[in-house]
N, C-alpha and C positions, 0 to 999 in steps of 0.2 A: 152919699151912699153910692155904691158901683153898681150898675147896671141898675140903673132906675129906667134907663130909655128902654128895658124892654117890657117893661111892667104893661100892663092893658089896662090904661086908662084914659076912659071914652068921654069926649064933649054931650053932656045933657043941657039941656035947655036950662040955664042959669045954674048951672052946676058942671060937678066931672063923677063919673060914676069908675071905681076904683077895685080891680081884679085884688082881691085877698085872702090869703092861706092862713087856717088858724090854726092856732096850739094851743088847746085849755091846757090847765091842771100847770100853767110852767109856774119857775120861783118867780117870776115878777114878770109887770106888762109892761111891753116896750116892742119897737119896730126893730124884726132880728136884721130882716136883711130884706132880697129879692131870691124868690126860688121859682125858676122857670118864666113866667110870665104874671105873676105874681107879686105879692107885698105879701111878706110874711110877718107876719104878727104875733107874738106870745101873749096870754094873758093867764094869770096866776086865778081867775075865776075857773069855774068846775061847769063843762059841759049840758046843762043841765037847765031847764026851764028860761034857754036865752040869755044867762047870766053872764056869760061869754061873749057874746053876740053885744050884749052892751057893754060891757069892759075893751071889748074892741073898738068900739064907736067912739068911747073916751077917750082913749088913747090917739083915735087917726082925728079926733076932734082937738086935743091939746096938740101933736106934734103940726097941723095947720093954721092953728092958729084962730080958729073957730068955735062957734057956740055947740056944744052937745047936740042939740036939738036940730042941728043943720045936717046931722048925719044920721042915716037911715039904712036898714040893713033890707036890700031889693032883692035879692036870690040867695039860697046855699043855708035856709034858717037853719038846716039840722047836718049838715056834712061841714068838710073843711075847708072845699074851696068858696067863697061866697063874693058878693058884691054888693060893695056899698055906695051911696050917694051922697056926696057932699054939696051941700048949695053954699055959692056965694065964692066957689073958687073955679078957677079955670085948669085945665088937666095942665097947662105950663107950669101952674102957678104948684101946682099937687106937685111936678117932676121938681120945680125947683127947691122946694120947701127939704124936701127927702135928699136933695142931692148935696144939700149942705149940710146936713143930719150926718 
């Protein structure tokens, strides 16, 4: 993926916590690209009681290569830009994952 090195994704303590832009309502969920300093993400769930918010989680949980449950939404529960945390990967390990995506 092209320009992942500008993405904002920060070293947490046995994790990386990961700058994300969402898109509800899109035809399917998948990682669009990089917009600004972001990961942009669509998901085909509906805005709407968080249901997006974990359909994102699923999604940056299968394209790492990680358990669901190791990903957590820390900021942004009700707007579009948000911040999630991934345990058990290191932010190289996040740049490298996406940059062969």
């Amino acid at each position: 993926m092209r320009d992942i090195d500008k993405v904002d994704i920060r070293d947490v303590d046995g994790g990386a916590v990961i700058a994300v832009k969402a898109v509800p309502g899109a035809s399917r969920d998948r990682i669009v690209g990089v917009l600004g300093q972001s990961l942009k993400v669509a998901t085909s769930a509906p805005a709407e009681k968080g249901k997006a918010n974990a359909a994102i989680a699923r999604t940056l949980a299968e394209a790492l290569g990680v358990d669901k449950r190791n990903v957590a939404l820390i900021s942004g529960r009700t707007g579009p830009m948000k911040k999630f945390r991934v345990m058990g990967v290191s932010p190289q390990a996040v740049r490298e994952a996406f940059r062969t995506a």
